[in-house]
C-alpha positions as CSV (number, residue, x, y, z in Angstrom):
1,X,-5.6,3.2,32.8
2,X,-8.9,4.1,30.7
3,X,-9.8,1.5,28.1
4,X,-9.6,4.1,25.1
5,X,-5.8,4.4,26.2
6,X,-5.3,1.0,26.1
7,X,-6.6,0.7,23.2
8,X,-4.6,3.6,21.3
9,X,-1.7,1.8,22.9
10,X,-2.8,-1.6,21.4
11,X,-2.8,-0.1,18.2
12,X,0.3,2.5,18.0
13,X,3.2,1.3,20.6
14,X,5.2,-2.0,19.8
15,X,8.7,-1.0,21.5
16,X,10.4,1.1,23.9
17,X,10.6,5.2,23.9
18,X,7.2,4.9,21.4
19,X,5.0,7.9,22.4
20,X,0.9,8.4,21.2
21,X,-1.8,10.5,21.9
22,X,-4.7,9.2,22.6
23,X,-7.7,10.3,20.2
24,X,-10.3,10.2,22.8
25,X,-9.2,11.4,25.9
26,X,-6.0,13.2,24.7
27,X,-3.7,11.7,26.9
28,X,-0.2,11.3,26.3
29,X,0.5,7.6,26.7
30,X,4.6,6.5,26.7
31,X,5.6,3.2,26.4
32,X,8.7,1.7,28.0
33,X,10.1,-2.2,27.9
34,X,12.4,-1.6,30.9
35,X,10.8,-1.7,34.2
36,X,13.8,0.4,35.8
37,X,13.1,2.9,33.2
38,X,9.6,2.6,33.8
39,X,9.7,3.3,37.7
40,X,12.2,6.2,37.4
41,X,9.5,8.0,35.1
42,X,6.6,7.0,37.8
43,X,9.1,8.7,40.8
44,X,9.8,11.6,38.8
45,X,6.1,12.3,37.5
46,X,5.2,11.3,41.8
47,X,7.9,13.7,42.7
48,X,6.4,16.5,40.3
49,X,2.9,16.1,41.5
50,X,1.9,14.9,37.7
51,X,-1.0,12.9,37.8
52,X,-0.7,9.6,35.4
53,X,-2.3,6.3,35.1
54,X,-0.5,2.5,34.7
55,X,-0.9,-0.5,32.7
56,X,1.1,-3.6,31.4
57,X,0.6,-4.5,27.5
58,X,2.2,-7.9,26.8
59,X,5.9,-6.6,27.6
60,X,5.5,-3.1,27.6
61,X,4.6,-0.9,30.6
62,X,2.5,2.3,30.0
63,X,2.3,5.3,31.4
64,X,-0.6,7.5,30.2
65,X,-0.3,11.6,31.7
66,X,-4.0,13.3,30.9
67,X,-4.3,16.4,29.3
């Protein structure tokens, strides 16, 4: 995942089902604390043909979708 989304995450998600935007790249970033949860999301956007990027922030998994 691109440091500026990592960042936006840093500073806007604490918990699960929190959504931002990020402001520099404009990519919608969604936060989950369930890794079930998580991978279902990552099969459905793999099964749609959505490209997305991944990272881990302390206990919550990202997904971030560009724009």
């Amino acid at each position: 995942m691109k440091a500026c989304c990592v960042d936006e995450a840093r500073r806007h998600l604490k918990r699960h089902g929190q959504v931002a935007r990020c402001d520099v790249c404009g990519a919608l970033i969604l936060a989950y604390d369930r890794e079930t949860h998580f991978r279902a999301t990552l099969a459905e956007l793999e099964k749609r043909g959505v490209r997305f990027e991944t990272a881990q922030l302390g206990k919550l998994f990202l997904i971030a979708k560009p724009s």
